[in-house]
C-alpha positions in Angstrom: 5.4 -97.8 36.0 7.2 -99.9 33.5 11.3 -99.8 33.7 13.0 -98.3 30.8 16.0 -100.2 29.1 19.3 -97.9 28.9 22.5 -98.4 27.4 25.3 -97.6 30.6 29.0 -96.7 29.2 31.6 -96.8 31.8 34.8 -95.1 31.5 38.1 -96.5 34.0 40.4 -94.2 34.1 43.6 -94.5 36.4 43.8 -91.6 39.0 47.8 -90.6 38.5 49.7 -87.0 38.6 50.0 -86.0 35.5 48.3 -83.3 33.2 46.9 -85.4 30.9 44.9 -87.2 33.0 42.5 -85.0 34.6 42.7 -83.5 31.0 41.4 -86.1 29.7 38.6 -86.9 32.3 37.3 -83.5 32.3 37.0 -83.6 27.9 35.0 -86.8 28.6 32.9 -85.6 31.8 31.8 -82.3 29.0 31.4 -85.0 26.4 29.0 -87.2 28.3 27.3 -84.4 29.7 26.2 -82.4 26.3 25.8 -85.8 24.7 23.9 -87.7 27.5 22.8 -85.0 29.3 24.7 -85.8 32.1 27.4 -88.3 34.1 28.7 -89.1 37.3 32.3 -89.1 38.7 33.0 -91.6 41.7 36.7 -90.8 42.9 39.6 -92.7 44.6 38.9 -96.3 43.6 40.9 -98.7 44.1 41.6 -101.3 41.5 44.7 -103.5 40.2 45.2 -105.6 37.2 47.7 -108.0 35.6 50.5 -106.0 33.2 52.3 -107.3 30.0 54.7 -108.9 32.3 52.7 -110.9 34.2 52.7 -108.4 37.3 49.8 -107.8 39.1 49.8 -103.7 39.8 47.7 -101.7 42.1 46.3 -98.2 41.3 44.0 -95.8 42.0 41.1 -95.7 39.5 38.5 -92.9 38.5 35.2 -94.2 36.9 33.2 -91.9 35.0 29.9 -93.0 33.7 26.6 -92.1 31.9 23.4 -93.5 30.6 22.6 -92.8 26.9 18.7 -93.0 25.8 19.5 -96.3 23.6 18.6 -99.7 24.5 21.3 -102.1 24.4 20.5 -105.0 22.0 18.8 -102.9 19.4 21.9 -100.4 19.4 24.4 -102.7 19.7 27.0 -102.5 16.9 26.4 -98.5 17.3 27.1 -98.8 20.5 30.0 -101.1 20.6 31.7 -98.7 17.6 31.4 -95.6 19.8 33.4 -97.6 22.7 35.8 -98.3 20.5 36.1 -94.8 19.1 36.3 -93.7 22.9 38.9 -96.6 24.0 41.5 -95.2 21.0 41.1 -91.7 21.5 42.2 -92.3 25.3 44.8 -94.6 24.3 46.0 -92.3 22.5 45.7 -89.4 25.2 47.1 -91.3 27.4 50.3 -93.9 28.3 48.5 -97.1 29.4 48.8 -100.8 28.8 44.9 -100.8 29.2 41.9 -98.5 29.0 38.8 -100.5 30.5 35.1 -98.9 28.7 32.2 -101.1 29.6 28.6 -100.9 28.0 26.3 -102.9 29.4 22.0 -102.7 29.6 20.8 -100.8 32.8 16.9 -100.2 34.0 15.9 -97.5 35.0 12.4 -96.6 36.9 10.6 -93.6 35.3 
């Protein structure tokens, strides 16, 4: 059988103690699921980047993701405008320096 072209969105999301953050994850886990039909949750990464002031910071990193049914090239500015609709609203949920959303083609075998 022939692979068939997806459109994966991934969601980083630091794992920290406070409300809004599992808040947030669980809006976007109901989101993905009615609107994709489904995601998956992988837990207790570990992950660090480089802050504003040149630091490099460690933290603990939740990564939510889904496949939508659109191929990637042929849905790309839609695409791209939904991760950017997505990035604000967490910003804006949420205190961060950064919010990482990736979209990239994936194949799937059906």
């Amino acid at each position: 059988m022939p692979l068939s072209e997806k459109a994966r969105i991934e969601v980083y999301l630091p794992d920290i103690d406070h409300p809004a953050y599992p808040e947030v994850l669980d809006v976007l886990e109901r989101k993905f699921a009615y609107s994709f039909d489904g995601c998956t949750l992988v837990s207790g990464l570990e992950g660090s980047y480089l802050s504003r002031i040149g630091s490099v910071m460690r933290d603990r990193v939740n990564l939510l993701y889904t496949d939508t049914p659109f191929t990637f090239e042929a849905n790309f500015a839609t695409l791209s405008g939904y991760a950017d609709q997505l990035r604000r609203a967490v910003m804006d949920a949420l205190e961060e320096e950064a919010i990482l959303i990736a979209v990239y083609p994936v194949y799937h075998c059906e």
